[in-house]
BAFI-3210 file (N, C-alpha, C; in Angstrom, 3 decimals, decimal comma, padded with zeros to 6 digits):
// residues 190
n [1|2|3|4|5|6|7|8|9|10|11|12|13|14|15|16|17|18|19|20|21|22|23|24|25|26|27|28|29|30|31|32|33|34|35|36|37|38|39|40|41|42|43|44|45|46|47|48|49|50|51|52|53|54|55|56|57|58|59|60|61|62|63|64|65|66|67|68|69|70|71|72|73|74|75|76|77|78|79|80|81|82|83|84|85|86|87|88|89|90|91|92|93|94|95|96|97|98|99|100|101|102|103|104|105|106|107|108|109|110|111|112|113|114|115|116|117|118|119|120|121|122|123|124|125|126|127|128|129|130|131|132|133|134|135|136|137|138|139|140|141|142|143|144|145|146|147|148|149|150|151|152|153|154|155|156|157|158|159|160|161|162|163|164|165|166|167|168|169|170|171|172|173|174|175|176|177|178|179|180|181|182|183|184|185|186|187|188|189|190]
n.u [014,899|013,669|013,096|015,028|013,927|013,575|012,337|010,514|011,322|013,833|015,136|014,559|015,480|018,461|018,645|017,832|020,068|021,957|021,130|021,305|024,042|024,661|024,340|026,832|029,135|030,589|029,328|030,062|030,131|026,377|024,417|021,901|019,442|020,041|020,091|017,452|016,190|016,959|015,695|013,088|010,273|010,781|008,539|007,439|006,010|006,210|008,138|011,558|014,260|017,086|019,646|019,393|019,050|021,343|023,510|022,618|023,522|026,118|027,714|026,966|028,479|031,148|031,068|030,147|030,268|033,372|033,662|035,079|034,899|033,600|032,102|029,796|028,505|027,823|025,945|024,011|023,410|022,374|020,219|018,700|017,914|016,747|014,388|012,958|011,984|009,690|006,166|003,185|006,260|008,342|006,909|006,340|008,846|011,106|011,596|011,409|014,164|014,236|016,367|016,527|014,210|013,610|015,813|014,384|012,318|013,194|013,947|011,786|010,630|012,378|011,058|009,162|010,513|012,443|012,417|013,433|015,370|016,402|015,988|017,593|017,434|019,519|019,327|022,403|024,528|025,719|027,897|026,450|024,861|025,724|024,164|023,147|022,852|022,777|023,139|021,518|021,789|019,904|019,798|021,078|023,446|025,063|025,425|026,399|029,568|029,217|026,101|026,165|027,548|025,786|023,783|024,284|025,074|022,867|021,010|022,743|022,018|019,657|019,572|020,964|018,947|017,188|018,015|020,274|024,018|026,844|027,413|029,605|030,851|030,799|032,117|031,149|030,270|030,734|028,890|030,610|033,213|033,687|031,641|028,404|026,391|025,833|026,618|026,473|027,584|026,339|027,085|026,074|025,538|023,237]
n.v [035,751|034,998|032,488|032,521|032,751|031,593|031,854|029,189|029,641|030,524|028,379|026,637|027,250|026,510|023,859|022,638|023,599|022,276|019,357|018,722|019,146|017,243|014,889|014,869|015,228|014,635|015,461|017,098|014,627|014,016|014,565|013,012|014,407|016,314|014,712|014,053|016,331|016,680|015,042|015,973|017,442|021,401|023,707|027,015|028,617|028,106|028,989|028,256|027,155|029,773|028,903|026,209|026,939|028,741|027,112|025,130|026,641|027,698|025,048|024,903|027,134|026,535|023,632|023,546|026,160|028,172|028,787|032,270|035,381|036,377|034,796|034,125|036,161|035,788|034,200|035,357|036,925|034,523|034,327|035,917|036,554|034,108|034,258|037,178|035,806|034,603|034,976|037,138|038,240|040,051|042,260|043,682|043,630|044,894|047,824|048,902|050,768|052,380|051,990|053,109|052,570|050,150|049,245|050,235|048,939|046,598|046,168|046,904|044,376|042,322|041,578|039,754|037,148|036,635|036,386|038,735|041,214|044,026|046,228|049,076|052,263|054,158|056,598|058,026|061,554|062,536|063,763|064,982|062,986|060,791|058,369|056,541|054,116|054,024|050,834|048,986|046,702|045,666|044,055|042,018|040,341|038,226|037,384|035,264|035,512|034,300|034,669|037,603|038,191|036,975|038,811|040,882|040,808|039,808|042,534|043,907|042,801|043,230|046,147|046,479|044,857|046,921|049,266|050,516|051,314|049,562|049,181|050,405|048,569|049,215|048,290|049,177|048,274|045,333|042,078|039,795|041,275|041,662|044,158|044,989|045,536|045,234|047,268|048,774|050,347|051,443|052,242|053,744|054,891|055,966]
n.w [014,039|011,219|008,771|005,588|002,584|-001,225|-004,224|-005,963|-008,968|-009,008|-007,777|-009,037|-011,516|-011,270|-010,286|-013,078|-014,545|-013,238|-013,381|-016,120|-016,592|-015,181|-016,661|-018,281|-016,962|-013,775|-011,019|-007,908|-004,705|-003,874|-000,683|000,676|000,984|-001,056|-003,296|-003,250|-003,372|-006,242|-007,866|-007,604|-008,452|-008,812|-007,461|-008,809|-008,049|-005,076|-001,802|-001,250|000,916|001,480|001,743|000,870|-002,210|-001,952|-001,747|-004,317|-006,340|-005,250|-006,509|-009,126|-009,884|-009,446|-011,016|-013,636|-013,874|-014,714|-012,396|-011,887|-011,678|-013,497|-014,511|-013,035|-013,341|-015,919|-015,438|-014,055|-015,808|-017,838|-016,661|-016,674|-019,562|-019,879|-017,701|-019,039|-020,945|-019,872|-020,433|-018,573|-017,993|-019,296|-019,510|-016,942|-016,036|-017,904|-019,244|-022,301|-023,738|-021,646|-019,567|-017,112|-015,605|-015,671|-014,473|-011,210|-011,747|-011,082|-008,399|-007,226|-007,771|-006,396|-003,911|-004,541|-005,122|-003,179|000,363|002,119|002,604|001,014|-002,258|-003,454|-006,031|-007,112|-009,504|-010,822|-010,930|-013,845|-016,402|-019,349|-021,368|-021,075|-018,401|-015,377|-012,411|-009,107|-007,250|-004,776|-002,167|000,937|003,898|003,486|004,465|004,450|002,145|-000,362|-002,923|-005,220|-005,906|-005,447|-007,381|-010,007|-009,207|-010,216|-012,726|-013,724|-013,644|-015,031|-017,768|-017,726|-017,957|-020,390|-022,317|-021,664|-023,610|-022,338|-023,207|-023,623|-020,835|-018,084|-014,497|-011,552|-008,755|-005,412|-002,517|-001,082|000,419|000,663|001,097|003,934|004,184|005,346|002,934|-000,429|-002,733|-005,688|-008,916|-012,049|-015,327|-018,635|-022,110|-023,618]
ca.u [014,886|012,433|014,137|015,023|013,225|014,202|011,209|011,587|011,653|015,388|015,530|014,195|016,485|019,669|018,547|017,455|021,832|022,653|020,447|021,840|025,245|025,318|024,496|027,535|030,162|030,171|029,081|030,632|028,739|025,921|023,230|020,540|018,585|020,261|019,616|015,749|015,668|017,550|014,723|011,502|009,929|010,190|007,319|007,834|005,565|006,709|009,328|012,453|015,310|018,274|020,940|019,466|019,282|022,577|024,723|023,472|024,388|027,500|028,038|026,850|029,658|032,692|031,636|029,576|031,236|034,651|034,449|035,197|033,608|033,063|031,067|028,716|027,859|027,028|025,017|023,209|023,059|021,561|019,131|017,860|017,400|015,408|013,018|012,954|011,328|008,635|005,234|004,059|007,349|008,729|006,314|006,351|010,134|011,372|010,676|012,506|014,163|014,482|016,660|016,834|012,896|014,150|016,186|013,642|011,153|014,120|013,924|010,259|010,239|012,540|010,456|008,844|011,703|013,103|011,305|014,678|016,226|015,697|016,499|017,136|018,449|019,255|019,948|023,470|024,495|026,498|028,150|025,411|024,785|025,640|023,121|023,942|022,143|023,525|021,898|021,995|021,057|020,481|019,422|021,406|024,637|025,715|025,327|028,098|030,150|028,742|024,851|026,517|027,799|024,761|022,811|025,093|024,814|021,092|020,934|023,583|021,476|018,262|019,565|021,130|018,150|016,117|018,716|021,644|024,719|027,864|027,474|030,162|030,311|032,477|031,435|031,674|030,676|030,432|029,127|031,346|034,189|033,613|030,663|026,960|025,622|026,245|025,968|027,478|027,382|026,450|027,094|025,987|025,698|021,803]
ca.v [036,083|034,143|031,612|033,467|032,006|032,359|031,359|028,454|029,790|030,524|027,363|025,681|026,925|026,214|022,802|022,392|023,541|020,970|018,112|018,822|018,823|015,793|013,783|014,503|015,237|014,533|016,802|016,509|013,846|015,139|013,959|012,457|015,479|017,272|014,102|013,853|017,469|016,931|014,315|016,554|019,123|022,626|024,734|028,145|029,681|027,515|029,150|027,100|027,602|030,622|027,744|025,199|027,604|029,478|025,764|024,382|027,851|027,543|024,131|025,283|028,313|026,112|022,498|023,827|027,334|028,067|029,726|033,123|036,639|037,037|033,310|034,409|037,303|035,457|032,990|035,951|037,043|033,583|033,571|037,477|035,993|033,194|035,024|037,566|034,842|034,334|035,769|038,049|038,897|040,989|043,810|043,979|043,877|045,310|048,925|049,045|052,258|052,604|051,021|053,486|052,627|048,992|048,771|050,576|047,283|045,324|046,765|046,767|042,792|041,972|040,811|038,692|036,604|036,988|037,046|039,142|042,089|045,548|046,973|050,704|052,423|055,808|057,692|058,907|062,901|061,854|063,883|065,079|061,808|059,605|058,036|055,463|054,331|052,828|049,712|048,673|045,629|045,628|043,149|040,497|040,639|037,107|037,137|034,898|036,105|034,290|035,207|038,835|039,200|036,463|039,583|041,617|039,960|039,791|043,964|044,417|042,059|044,070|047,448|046,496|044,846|048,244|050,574|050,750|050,650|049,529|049,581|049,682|047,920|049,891|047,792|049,647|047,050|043,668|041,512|038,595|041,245|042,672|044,857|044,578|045,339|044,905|048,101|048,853|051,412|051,268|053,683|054,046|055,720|055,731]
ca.w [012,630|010,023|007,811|004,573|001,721|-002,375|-005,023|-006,826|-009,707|-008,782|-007,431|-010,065|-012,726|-011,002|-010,402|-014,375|-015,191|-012,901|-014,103|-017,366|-016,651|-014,594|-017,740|-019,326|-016,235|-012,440|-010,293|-006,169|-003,951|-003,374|000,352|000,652|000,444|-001,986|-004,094|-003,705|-004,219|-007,824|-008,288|-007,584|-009,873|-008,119|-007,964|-009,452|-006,748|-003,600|-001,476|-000,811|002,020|000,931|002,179|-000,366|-002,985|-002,907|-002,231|-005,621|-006,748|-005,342|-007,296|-010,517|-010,638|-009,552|-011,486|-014,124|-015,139|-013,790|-010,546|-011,386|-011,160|-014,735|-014,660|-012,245|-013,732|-016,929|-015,218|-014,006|-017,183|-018,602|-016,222|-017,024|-020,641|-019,808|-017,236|-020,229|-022,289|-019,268|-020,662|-019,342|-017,152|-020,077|-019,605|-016,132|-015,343|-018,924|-020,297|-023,357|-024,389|-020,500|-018,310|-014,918|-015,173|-016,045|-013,094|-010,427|-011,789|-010,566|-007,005|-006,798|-008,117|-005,297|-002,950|-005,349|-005,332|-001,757|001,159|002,962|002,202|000,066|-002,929|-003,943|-007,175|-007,272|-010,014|-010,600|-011,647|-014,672|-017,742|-020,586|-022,642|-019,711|-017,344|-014,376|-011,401|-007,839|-006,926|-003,172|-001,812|001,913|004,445|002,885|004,584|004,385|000,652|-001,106|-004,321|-006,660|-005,686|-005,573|-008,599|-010,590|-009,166|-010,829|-014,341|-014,081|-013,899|-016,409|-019,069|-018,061|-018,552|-021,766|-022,700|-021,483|-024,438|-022,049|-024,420|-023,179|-019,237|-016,838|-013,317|-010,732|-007,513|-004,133|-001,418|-000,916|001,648|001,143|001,818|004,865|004,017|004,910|001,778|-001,989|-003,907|-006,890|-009,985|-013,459|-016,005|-019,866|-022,732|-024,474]
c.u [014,143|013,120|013,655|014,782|013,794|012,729|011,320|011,429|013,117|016,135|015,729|014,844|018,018|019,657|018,502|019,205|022,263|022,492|021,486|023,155|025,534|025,040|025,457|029,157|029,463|029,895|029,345|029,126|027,955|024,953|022,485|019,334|018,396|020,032|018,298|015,333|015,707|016,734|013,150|011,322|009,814|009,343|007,431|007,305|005,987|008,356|010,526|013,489|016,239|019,311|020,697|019,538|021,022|024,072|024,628|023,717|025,506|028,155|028,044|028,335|030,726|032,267|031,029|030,195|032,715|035,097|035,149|034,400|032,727|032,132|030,183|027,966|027,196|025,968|023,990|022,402|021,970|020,441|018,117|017,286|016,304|014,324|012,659|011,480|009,811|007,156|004,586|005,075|007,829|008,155|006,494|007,856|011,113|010,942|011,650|012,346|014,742|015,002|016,708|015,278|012,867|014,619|015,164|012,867|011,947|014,115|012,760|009,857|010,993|012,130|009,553|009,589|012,368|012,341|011,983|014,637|015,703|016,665|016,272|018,233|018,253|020,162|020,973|024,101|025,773|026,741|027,051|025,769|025,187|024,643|023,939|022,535|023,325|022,576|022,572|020,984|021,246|019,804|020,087|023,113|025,800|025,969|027,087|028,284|029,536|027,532|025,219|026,939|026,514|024,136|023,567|025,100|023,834|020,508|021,838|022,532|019,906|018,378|020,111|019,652|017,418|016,618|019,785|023,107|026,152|028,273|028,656|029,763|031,476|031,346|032,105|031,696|030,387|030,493|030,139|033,063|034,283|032,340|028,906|026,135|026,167|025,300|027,442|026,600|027,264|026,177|026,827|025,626|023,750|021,895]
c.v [034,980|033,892|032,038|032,743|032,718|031,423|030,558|028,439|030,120|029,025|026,145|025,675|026,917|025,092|021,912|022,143|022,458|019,306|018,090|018,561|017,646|014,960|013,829|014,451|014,824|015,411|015,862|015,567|014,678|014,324|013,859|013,590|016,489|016,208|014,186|015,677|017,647|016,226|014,806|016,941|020,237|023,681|025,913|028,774|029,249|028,200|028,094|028,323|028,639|029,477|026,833|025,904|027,811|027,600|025,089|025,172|028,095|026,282|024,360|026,129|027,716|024,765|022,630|024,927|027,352|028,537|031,369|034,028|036,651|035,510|033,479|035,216|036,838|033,876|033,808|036,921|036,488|033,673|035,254|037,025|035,559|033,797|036,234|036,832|034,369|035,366|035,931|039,269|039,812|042,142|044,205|043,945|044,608|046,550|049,100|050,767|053,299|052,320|051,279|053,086|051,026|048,239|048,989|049,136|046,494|045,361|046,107|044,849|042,344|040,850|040,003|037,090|035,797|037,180|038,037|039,884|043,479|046,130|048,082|050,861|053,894|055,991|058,413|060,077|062,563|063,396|064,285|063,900|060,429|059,621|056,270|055,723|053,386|051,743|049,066|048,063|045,486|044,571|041,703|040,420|039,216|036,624|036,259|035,740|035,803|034,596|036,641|039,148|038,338|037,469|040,873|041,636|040,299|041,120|044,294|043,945|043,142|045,709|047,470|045,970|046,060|049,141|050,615|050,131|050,940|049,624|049,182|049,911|048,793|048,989|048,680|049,212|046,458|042,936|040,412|039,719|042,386|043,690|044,316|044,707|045,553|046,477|048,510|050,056|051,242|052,577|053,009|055,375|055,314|056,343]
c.w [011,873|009,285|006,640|003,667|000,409|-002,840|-005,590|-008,391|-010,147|-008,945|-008,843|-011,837|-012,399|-011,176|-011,751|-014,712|-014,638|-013,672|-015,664|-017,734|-016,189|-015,436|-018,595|-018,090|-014,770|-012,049|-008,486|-005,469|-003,493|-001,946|-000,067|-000,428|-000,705|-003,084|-004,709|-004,177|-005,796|-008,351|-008,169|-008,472|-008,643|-008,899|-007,945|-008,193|-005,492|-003,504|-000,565|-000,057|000,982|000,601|000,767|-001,577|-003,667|-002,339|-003,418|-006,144|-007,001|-006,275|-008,601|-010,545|-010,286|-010,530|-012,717|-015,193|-014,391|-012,738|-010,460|-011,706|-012,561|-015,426|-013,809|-012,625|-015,184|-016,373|-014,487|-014,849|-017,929|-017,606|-016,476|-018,320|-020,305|-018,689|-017,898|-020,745|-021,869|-019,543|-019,116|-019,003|-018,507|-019,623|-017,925|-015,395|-016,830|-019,526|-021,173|-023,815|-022,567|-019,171|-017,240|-014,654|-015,279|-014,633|-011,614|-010,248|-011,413|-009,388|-006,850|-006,701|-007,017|-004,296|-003,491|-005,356|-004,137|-000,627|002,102|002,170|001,391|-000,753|-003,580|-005,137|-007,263|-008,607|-010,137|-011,220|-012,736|-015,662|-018,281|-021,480|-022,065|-018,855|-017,150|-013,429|-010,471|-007,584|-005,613|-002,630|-000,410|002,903|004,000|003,041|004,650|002,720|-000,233|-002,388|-005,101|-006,229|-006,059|-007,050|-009,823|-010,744|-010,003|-012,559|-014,744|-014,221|-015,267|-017,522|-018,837|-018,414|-019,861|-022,375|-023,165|-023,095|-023,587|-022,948|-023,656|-021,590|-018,841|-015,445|-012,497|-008,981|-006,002|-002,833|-001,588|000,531|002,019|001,419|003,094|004,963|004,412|004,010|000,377|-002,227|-004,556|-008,274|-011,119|-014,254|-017,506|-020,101|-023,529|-026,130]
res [x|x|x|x|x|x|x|x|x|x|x|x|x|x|x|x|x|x|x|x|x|x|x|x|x|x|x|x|x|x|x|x|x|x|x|x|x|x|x|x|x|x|x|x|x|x|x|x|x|x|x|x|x|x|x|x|x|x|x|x|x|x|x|x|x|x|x|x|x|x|x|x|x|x|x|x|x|x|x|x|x|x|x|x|x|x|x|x|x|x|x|x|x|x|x|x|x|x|x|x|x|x|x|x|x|x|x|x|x|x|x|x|x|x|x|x|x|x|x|x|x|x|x|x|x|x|x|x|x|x|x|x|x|x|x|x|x|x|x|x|x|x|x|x|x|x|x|x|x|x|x|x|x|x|x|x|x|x|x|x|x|x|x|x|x|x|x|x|x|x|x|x|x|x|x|x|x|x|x|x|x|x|x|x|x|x|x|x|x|x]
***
């Protein structure tokens, strides 16, 4: 198997929350390596290891926010914002007015991102005046919680962005319990 790579543009804004926080609180000892990494600049286009990725990941959501579901999901949230704000990522991951065409650009961008795994969004038969899609993430069966639900956050904030008003999350698997792949349901109202 080929060592699973994340972009560091991921990388590189986990590392930014940390920096930030460690000037006002501690953050756990950290190695060698994980030092000189907190001392580089990462390069938006260079791909960095999964492992280094989702451990300062994991640090951020227990010393940073508080470790549970609904802090992951807004740290996948904050980070939908700020790549939002990236000209000119708006147009190409954003159709406003449209979020199942919103989310699809979230699939497709993917592998942008990731050099592992695949994501699909289907469409779900809803009510008149309701619309939902499933979103299923597969190849990524080691996926921790907080990555799982960050990715979770980061769809919610783009389909509200898109016009989705009021989404809920009904999650149906998860890899961290037992499951090989993360998919889950979102429903609004437009």
């Amino acid at each position: 198997m080929k060592e699973r790579l994340v972009r560091g543009t991921n990388v590189g804004s986990v590392l930014r929350v940390l920096r930030s926080h460690r000037r006002t609180k501690p953050l756990p000892e950290l190695g060698d390596w994980e030092q000189d990494l907190m001392r580089k600049r990462v390069a938006p286009s260079t791909w960095y290891s999964l492992k280094v990725f989702d451990s300062r990941l994991q640090i951020v959501h227990r010393f940073v926010f508080d470790g549970s579901e609904i802090a992951a999901q807004n740290m996948g949230r904050s980070y939908a914002k700020a790549r939002l704000q990236v000209i000119p990522l708006p147009d190409v991951l954003l159709a406003v007015g449209e979020p199942l065409e919103t989310l699809a650009r979230f699939a497709a961008q993917w592998r942008e991102q990731y050099n592992f795994g695949e994501v699909s969004v289907t469409p779900l038969a809803l009510h008149e005046g309701e619309h939902g899609a499933r979103i299923r993430i597969t190849g990524y069966p080691d996926m921790s919680a907080t990555h799982g639900h960050a990715i979770i956050g980061f769809t919610l904030e783009l389909a509200e962005r898109a016009g989705a008003k009021a989404p809920a999350l009904q999650i149906e698997e998860r890899p961290w319990m037992h499951n090989n792949v993360l998919c889950y349901a979102l429903r609004w109202s437009h």
